[in-house]
N, C-alpha and C positions, 0 to 999 in steps of 0.2 A: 532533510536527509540526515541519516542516523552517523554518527561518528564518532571513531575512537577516543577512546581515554586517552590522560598523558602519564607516563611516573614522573618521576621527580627530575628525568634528565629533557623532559618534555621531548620523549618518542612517544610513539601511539601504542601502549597496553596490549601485549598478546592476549584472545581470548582463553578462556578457561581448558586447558590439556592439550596441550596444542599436538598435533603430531606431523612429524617431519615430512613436507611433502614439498617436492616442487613446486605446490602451486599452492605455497602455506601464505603467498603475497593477496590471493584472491580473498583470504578469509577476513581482510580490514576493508571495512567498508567505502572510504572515501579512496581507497586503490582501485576496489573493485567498481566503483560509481565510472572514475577517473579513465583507467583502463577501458571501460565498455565502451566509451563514450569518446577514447580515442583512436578504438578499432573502427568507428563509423566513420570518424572524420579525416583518416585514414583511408578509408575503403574512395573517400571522394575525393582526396587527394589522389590519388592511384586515377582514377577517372579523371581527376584537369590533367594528370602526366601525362596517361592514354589520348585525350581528347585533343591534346595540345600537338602529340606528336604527330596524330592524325591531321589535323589543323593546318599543320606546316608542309606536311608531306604535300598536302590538297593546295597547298598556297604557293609549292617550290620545289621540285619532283629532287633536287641537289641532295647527295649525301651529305654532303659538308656543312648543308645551310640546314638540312634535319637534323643534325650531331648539336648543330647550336643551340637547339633548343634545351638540352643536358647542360649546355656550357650556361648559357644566360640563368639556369636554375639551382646551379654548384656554383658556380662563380662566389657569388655574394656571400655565402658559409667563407670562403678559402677570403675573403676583402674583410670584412668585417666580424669575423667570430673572433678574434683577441681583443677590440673595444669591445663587444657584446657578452665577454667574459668579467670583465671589468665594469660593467654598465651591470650584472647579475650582482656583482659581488656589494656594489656601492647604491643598490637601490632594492623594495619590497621587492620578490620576486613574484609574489602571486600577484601582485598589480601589475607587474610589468606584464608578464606572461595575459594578464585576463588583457590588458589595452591592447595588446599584439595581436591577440587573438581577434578583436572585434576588430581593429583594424585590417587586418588581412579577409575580414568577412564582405568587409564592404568593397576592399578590392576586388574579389573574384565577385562578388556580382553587377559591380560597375564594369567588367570582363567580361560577364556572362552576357549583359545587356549590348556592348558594343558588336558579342559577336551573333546574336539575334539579329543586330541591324545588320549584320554585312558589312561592317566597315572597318575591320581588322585586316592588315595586311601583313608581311615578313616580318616588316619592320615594329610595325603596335607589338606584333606579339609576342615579340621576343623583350621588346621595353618591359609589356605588365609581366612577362614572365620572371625578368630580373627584379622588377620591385619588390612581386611577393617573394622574392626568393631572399631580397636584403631581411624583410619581415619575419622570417623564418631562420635567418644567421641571429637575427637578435635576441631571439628569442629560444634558440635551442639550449644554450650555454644555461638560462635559467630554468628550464623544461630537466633537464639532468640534474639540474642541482636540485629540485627539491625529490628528488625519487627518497632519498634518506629521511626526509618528514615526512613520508605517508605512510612509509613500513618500519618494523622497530630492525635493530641493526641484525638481528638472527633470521631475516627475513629478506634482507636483502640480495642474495644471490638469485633468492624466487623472485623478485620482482622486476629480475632483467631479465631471468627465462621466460615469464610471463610476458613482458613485452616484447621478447623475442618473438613466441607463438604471434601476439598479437599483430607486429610488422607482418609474418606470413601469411597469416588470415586477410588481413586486408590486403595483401599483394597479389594476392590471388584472386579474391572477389571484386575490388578495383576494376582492373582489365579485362578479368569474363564478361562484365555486367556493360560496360562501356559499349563494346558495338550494338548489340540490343537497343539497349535504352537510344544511341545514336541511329539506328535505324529507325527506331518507330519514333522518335520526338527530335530528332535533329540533331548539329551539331552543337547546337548552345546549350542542350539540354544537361549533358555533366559538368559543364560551369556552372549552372544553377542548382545542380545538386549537392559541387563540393561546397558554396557559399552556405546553403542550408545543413549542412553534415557538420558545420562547426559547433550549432546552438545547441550539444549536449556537454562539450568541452568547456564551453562556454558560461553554462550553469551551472556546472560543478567547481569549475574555479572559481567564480563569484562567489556558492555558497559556503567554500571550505578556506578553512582559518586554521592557518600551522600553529603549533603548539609552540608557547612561549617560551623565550632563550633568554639564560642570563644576559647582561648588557657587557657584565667582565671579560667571561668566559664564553667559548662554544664549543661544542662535542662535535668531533669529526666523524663521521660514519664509514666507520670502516668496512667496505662493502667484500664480501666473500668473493670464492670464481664465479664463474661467469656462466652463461647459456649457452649450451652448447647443443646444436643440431635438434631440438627440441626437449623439451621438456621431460619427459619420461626417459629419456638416454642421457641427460643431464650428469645427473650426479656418477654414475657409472663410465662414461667415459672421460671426467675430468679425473676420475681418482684411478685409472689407469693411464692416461696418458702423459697428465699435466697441464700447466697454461702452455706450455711450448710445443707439445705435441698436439695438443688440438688445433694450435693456431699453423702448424707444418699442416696436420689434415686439413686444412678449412683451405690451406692456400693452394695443397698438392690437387684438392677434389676441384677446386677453382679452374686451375690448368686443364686437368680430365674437362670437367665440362665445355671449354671454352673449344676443345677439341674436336667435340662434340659438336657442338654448333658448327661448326664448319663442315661436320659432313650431314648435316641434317637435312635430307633430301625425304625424308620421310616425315608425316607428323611424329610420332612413336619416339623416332631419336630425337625429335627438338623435347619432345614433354620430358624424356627421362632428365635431356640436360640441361632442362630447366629446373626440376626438382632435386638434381645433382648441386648445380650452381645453388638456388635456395638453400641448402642445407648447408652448402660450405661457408657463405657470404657470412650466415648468421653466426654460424661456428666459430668464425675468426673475431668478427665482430666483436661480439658479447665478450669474449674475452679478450681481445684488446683495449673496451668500453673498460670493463672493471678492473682492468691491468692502469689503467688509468686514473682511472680514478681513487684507487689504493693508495699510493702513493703522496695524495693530496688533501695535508689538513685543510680544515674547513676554510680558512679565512683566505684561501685563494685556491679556491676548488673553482669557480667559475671562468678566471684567467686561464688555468692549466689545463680544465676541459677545452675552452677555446684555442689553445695552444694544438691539441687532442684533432680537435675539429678543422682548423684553420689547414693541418697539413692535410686530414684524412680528403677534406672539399677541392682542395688543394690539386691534388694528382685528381681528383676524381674531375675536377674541371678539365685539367689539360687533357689528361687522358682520352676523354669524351671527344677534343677537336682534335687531335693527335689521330685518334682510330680512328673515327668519322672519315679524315684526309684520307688514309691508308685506304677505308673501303671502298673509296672513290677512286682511285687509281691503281689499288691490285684486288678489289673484290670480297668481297666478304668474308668465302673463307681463307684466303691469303693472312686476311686482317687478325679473325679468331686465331691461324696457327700461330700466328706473332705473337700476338698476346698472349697465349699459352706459352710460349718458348721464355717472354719476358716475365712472367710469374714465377716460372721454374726459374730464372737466376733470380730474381728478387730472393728464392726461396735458400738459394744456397750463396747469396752477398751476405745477407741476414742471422747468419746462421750461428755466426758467435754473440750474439744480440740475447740478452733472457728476461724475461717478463716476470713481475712481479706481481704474486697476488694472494687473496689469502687475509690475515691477521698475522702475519708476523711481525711487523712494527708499529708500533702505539704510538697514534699522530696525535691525540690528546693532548690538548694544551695541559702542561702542568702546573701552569702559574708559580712556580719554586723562588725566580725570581725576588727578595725581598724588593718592595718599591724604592727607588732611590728618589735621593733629598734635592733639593732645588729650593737655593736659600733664596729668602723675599727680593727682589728689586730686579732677578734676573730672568731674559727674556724664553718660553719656552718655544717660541720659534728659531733661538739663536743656537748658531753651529760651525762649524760639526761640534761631533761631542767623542773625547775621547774616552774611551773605558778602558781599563787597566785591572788588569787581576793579576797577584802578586803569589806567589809560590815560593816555599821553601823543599828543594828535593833534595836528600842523602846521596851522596856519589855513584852509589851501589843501586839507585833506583834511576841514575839519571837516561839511559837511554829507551827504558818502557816508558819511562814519563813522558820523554818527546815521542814516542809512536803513539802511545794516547793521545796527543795532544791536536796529533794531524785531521783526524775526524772533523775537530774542533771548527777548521775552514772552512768547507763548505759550509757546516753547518749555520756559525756564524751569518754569511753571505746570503744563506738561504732568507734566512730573517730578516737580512735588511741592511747590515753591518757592510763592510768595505774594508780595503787595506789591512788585514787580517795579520801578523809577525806575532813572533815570541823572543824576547830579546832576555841577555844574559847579564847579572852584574859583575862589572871586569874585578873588582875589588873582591865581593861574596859570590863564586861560582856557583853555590847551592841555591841561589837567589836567584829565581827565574820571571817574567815579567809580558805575560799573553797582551796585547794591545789589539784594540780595531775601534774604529769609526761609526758614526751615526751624521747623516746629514745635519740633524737638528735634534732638540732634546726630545719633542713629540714623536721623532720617528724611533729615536729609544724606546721611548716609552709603548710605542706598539711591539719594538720586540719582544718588549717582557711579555706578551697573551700571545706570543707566537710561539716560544719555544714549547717544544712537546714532550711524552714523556718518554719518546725515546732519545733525542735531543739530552734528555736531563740524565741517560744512564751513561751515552758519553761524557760528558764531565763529570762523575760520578767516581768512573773507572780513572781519571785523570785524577780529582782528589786523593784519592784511595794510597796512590804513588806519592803523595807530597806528606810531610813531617806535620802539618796545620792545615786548621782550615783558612780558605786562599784570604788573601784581603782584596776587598773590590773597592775601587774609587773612579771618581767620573769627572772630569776638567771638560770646562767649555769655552772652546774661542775665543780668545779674545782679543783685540784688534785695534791699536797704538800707532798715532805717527810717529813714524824715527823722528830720532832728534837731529835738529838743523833744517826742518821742512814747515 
């Protein structure tokens, strides 16, 4: 399989004159490989969902014990996507993701096989439904994190509308194909096809090899807005609406739909409000995806997607046995108006809340940091470690000095640091003195590849206000019995 070049920041090589298009994500090959090859295995995921709820309907006529099937299959995103973040961050991710993927193959056809025999009941089927579904938490946190090593970074917004389209393609052909195909070959029949639908996903991660990354440094992929409603309405209604107005549309169109389905006594109004729903899901989606993940330098992108993920599986778990209850005891469309009434105030609790996205801040590690010294004998596991940066500010600078200074917190913390103060000297009041902590000197030392380069223009504007540049010095623990003991 053909695959891209790297430059020097080991992204994949735009081809020669590129021209701006939505779907500029198609034109790299090992995307385009990737992508096809996840719309298929996709389309047969969509058929175990279909097959499954079918499955359980036929094994349990209960609304509440169908609704579980959603709950046993979110569940495990909302349990295990913040270790699964953490598990992306601290191992290969294309081996993780290619082991997951074989192993989630052999589940569904050891699944597929069981329900050939006949020997699935409520309870089997909701077990292998939750297994693959832990298979699937561990593996999605790593599945988003490399979206940034397949396309280069001016590419990125194409490559979530692209996968946008892609979720809807397969969501649609998924479920049409499923009674068919279970009419003429049975009910184990889309178990065995989603088992088979993985071996194109499957060969493509196997053959494809991310482009090498310094060992110092990493480049965070600052990902653009997001997909919104498809692909050719894309870039036109984000640069009228916003990330916050789409993500109002995506939630208001949600509500309409959900409305909709409650008086769908027709086919005609269920199709419109299904492709109502469809469009707004993605809409919000895609942009709260890249809203998301803007915000997150590289070296805990996998944590914060999980973080991302852990709530979105989260409600989508309870959610699932929450309405299920509801349709069971006040009926379907009771349940839909609810939900639509609860949308609409989600939409207006929310409503001071703003979403970040874009390139406005540069998560680039700057490395600016000089390395600091760690004289011979002493232990780099021993701690805490104190840091001290020492300031000299003029009278007439001193209170922009401390409103620059405030940023400094979080920021700190962000990184790794703790117990954060800025203390005065009672003697020389121009003499001012930033302090914070580090567990150990190793975890120091990771801060230095964390800070960024916007990180670096806060302290920047703090120098700026002081008479010198700061003095920094590092004390490490150290730990004496009193005397008389």
């Amino acid at each position: 399989m053909a695959q891209p070049t790297a430059n020097a920041a080991g992204t994949p090589a735009a081809p020669d004159s590129p021209a701006p298009s939505a779907w500029d994500a198609l034109r790299y090959p090992v995307f385009r490989s990737l992508w096809l090859a996840t719309v298929v295995s996709n389309v047969g995921t969509w058929m175990y969902n279909a097959a499954s709820g079918w499955l359980m309907t036929s094994l349990s006529p209960s609304p509440l014990v169908v609704s579980l099937v959603q709950v046993a299959n979110s569940l495990p995103l909302f349990l295990f996507a913040l270790p699964a973040g953490a598990l992306a961050d601290m191992r290969d991710k294309r081996r993780l993701i290619l082991a997951l993927e074989i192993l989630s193959t052999v589940f569904i056809a050891l699944f597929a096989l069981l329900v050939t025999l006949h020997a699935v009941g409520p309870a089997l089927l909701l077990v292998f439904i939750f297994v693959l579904g832990v298979l699937a938490a561990l593996e999605t946190p790593a599945w988003q994190a490399i979206v940034p090593l397949l396309v280069p970074e001016s590419a990125l917004s194409s490559a979530i509308a692209v996968n946008s389209v892609g979720v809807n393609i397969s969501r649609v052909l998924g479920p049409a194909i499923t009674g068919g195909i279970m009419a003429g070959l049975g009910i184990a029949a889309p178990f065995w096809l989603d088992a088979f639908s993985n071996a194109g996903v499957i060969g493509v991660i196997f053959r494809w090899r991310p482009p090498p990354q310094a060992a110092a440094r990493t480049l965070l992929a600052a990902i653009g807005a997001g997909a919104v409603g498809g692909a050719f309405a894309l870039p036109r209604l984000h640069a009228r609406l916003g990330s916050d107005g789409v993500v109002v549309l995506g939630e208001a169109g949600t509500a309409a739909a959900l409305v909709l389905f409650g008086l769908a006594h027709q086919p005609w109004v269920a199709v419109v409000a299904c492709l109502l729903a469809g469009t707004s899901w993605i809409a919000a989606l895609a942009i709260l995806n890249v809203s998301a993940q803007t915000v997150l330098p590289d070296w805990v992108r996998g944590r914060g997607l999980a973080v991302y993920v852990t709530v979105f599986f989260g409600t989508l778990t309870v959610g699932s046995a929450l309405w299920g209850l509801a349709a069971e005891h006040l009926g379907l469309g009771p349940a839909h108006y609810l939900a639509a009434g609860g949308a609409l105030i989600a939409l207006w609790a929310t409503r001071r809340w703003k979403l970040r996205s874009g390139l406005a801040v540069d998560l680039t590690p700057s490395m600016h940091w000089p390395p600091p010294v760690l004289a011979a004998g002493l232990d780099k596991e021993a701690g805490p470690v104190l840091v001290t940066v020492e300031y000299h500010v003029a009278p007439e600078n001193r209170e922009a000095f401390l409103a620059a200074l405030v940023p400094l917190a979080p920021q700190r913390q962000r990184n790794g640091a703790y117990d954060w103060n800025v203390f005065q000297d009672t003697s020389q009041p121009e003499r001012m003195i930033e302090t914070f902590l580090s567990d150990s000197w190793l975890d120091h030392l990771r801060e230095h590849g964390r800070v960024t380069r916007a990180d670096r223009a806060v302290e920047e504007q703090a120098k700026r206000l002081a008479r010198e540049p700061p003095r920094i010095t590092h004390y490490i623990a150290v730990r004496s019995q009193p005397a008389g003991r």
